[in-house]
N, C-alpha and C positions, 0 to 999 in steps of 0.2 A: 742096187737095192730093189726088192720087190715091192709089190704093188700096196700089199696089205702093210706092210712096215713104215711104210712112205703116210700109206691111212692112218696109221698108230700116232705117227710124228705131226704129221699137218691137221687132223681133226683135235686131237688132243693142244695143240697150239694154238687154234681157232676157236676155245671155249671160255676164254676172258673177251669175246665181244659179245654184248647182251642183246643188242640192237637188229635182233633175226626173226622177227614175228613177220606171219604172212598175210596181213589183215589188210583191206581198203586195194584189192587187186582186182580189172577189168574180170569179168568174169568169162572163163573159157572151159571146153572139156574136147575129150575126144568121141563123142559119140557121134553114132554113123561112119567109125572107121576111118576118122581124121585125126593122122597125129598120134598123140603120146602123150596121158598124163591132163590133169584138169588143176585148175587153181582152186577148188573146193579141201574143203579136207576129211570130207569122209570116210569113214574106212582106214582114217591113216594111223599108222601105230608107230606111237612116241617114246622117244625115249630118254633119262633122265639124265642129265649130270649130276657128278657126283656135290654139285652144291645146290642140287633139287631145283635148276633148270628145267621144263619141259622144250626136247628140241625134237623139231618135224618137221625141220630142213637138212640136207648133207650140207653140213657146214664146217668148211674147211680153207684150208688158205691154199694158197699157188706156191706158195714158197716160203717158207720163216727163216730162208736169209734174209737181212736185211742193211743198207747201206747206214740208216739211222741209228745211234746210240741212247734213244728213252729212258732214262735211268728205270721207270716202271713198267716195262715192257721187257716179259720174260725171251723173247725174241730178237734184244738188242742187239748191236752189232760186238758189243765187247761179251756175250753171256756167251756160258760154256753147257750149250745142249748140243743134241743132237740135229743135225741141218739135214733137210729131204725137201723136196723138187718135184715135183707132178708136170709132165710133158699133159700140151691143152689137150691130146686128145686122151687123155687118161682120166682127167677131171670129165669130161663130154661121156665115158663108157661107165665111169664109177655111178655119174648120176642116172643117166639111163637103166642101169642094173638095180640100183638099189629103189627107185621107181617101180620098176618092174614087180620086185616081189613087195611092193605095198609097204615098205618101208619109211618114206619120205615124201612129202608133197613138195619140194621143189630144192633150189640150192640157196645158197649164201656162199657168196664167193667173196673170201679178201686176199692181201699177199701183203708179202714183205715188199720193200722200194729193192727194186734190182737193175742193174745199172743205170736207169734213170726212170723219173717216173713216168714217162710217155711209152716208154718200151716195157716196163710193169703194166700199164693200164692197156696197152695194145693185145697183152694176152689177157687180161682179165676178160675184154670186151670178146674176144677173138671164142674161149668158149662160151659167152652169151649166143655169138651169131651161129656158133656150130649146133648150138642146140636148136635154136630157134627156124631156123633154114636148112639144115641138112635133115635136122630127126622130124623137124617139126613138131618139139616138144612145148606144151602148151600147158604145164607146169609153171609153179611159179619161182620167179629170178631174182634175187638180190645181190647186187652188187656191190662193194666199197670202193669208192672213186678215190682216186690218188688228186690230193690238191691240186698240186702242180702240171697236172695235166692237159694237153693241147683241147681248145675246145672242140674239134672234131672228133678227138677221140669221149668227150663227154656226150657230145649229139649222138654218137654211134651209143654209146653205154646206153642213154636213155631210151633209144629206138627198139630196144629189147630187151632189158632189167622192167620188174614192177615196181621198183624201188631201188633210189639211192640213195647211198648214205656218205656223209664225211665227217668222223670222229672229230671233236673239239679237242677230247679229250682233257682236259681240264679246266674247272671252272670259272677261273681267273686267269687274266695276262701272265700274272708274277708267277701264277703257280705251273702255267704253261713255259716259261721262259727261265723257272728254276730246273726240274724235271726234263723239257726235252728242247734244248736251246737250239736243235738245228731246225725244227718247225717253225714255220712262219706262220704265226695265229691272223695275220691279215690277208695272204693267199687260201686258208681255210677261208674264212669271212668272203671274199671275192667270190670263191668257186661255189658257196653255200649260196650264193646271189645270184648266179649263174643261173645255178641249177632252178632258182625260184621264177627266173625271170622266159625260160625257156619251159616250163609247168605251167605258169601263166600266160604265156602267148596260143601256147596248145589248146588249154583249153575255151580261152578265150576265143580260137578259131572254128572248135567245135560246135561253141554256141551260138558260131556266126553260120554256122552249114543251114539251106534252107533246103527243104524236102523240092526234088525236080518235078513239074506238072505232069502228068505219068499218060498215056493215052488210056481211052476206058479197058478194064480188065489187067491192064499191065503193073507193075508193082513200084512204086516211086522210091529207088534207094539213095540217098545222097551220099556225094561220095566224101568219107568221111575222111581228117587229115591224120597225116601218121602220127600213131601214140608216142607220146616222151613219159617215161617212169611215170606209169599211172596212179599208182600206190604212193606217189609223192617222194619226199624224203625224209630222212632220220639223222640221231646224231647220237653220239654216246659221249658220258663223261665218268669220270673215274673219281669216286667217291672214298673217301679218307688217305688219296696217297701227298696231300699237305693238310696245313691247318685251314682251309676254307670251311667255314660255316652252313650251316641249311639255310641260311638266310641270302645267303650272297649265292650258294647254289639254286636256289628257285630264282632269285632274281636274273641269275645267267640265261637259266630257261624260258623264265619270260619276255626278254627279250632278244631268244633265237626264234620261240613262236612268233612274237611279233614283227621282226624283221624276215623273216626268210621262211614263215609260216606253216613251219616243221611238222607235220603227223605225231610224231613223237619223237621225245627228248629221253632216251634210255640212260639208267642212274647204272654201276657198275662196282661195287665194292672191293677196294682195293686189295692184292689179295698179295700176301711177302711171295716174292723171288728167291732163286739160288744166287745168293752171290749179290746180293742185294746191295747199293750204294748206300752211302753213311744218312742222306738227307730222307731217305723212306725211314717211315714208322716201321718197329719190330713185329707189332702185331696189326694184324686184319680189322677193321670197323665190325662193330656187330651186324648182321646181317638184317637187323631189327633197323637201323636206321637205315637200308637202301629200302626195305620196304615201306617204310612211312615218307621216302623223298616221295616214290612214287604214288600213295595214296595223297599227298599234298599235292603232285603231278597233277593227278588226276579233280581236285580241287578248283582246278586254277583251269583248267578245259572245259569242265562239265559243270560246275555246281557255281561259277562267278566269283571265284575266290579272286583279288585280288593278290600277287605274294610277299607285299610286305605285312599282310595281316595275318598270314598263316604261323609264321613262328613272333610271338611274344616272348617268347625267355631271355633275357641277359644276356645269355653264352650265345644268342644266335641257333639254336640246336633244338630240332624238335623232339618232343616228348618219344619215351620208348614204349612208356607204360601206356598209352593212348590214342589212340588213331586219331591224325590232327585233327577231324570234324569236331570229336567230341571235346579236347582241348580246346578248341576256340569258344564252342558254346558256354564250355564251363569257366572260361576265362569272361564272358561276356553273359553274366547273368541276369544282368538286367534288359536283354532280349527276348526274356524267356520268361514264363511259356507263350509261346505259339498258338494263334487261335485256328484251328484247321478249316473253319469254317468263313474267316475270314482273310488269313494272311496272304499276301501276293507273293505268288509263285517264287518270285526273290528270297524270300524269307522261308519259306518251306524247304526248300533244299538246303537252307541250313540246319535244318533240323539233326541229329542223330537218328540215321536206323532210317532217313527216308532216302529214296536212289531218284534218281531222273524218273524212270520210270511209273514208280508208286506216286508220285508229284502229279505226273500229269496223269494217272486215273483219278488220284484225290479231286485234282480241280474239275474233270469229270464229273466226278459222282456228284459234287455239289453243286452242279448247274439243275440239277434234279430235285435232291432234297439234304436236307443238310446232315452231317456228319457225325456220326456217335463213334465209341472208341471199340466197339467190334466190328464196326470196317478194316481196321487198320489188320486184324486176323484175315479178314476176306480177301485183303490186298496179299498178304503173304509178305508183311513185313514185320519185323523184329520188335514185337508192342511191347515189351518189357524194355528194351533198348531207347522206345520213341515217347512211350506213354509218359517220364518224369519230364519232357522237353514242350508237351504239349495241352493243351484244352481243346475239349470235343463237349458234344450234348451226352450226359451224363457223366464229366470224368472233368476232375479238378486234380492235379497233383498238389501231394500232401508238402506242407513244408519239408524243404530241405531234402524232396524227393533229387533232384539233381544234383546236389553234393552227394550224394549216395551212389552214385551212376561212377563216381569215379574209383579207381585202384586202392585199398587200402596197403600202403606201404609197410611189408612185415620184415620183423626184428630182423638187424644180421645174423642172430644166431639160429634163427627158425629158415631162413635164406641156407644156410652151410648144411643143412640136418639131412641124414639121409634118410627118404621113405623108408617106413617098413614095407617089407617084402608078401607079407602075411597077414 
């Protein structure tokens, strides 16, 4: 099989993992004629899946053979596709290549389990080192670590990946142990510990490096220890392929950040197979709900969300029609309005329409003088979106301005109606 067909089978295979963004990497380039490729990403030209992915890694697998049977994995071992195979130095030339012509700012590498998974994970690792040591590609590296792998070969993964990841893949025990019964959800758990506790000794030793007393004119460099997956790591789970709720899905999350202190927790919308088992749904989750896990995601990092307060509904399931910030405000209306001029920082970022950001120039600005509502123009935030949530010096919302802020839910028959055209 040639080279580019092998690319058709293993990239196209490798685009149900979401967990490939190249953010929080040591920073490197090649200028002055070192090396190959920078972890910046300028200049680099992206390109889309066809479920409007943006991807600006070569991201492809080693193999989609696999010795596993995942009932939700298009790549199981009983699915009838087509199977291709990449020898390591063909992965090491593809990425090099496609490098080269400005293509990609680095890789994503996973595989299928093949004969075992220490000898899967020996070649995952095996093109990290070719790139790293042979090209001295200085690009950036993400890896997927095979649970059951020897911890040498995870020290090796990390001494040259900017990131590792170990899919959960599913949000719940039951729903991992209905779906893919030969995974052991406690050797994931183990190896996600692992991975935290050899991130934490790194950088903990970094911070123990003291600068050497240098003689006058000479440059004091301390010698620094060797990086482990400096970009940290990630985890992906697969959203609608049982009945787990958004409630019990955020709570999963918050306590993988909390345990094993995750960069990010990637949501992944289940999407039907060929040949699909009887216990998967016939149809896909609306693509509406992966993007509000992760605007909750992002809640529960950035803004002090708690996540059992983010979904209120009955069903466990958050709103479609609403981005959860503003659902919880409107569910919580007697927090509101907001005095800009007085509320602690805690309570501003609950606001609708204010970001991290625009927060901390607010409390800025009013260490100076206090707040009117044509700041919030100056800031460059969404004052139609913020203005019913808040009070400022000259500006009171009208009653029942925040009831207003929400969706009016229209007839089924105005829902079915086709636009005219003209």
């Amino acid at each position: 099989m040639d080279i580019q067909r092998k690319l058709a089978i293993l990239a196209d295979a490798a685009k149900y993992d979401a967990s490939c963004a190249s953010s929080g990497s040591q920073p490197r380039d090649s200028l002055g004629g070192r090396g190959i490729g920078s972890t910046g990403g300028a200049g680099i030209c992206h390109s889309y899946a066809p479920d409007g992915r943006c991807i600006s890694l070569l991201k492809v697998l080693l193999t989609n053979h696999c010795q596993y049977d995942c009932l939700y994995c298009v790549n199981r071992a009983s699915s009838n596709v087509p199977r291709a195979r990449f020898r390591v130095e063909e992965v090491v030339q593809l990425t090099l290549d496609f490098y080269r012509r400005n293509c990609i700012e680095g890789l994503f590498l996973s595989s299928g389990i093949i004969k075992s998974p220490d000898h899967t994970m020996e070649q995952v690792v095996e093109v990290a080192r070719l790139l790293r040591e042979e090209h001295d590609f200085r690009g950036y590296i993400h890896l997927k670590t095979i649970p059951d792998a020897s911890d040498e070969l995870i020290a090796r993964a990390g001494r040259y990946a900017d990131r590792l990841s170990i899919n959960v893949e599913m949000p719940t025990t039951e729903g991992l142990r209905a779906l893919a019964p030969e995974k052991d959800e406690s050797a994931i758990r183990r190896s996600m510990a692992r991975l935290r506790l050899r991130i934490d000794d790194t950088r903990e030793e970094a911070r123990r490096v003291v600068p050497i007393r240098a003689l006058p004119g000479a440059s004091a460099t301390p010698a620094k220890p060797p990086p482990f997956a400096p970009a940290g790591q990630s985890t992906q789970m697969i959203v609608g392929a049982d009945a787990t709720d958004d409630r019990h899905i955020l709570a999963s999350s918050a306590t993988l950040y909390g345990a094993y202190k995750l960069k990010r927790v990637y949501y992944s919308a289940f999407s039907p197979i060929p040949d699909a088992a009887r216990a998967l749904p016939l149809a896909a989750p609306p693509l509406m709900r992966e993007h509000r896990l992760y605007q909750a995601d992002w809640l529960m990092r950035f803004y002090g969300f708690e996540h059992q307060e983010i979904v209120a509904a009955p069903d466990g399931l958050l709103r479609l029609d609403v981005d959860p910030k503003l659902a919880w405000a409107l569910a919580h209306a007697d927090r509101f309005p907001v005095d800009l001029n007085h509320a602690p920082r805690e309570m501003l970022l609950r606001v609708p329409g204010l970001g991290v950001k625009a927060v901390e120039r607010l409390l800025q600005a009013r260490r100076v003088r206090r707040v009117r509502a044509d700041d919030l123009r100056r800031l460059h935030v969404p004052a139609r979106k913020v203005l019913p949530f808040v009070v400022a010096d000259g500006h009171r919302p009208a009653a029942g301005a925040m009831a207003a802020t929400a969706p009016t839910a229209q007839p089924a028959a105005a829902q079915a109606a086709q636009a005219s055209l003209f």
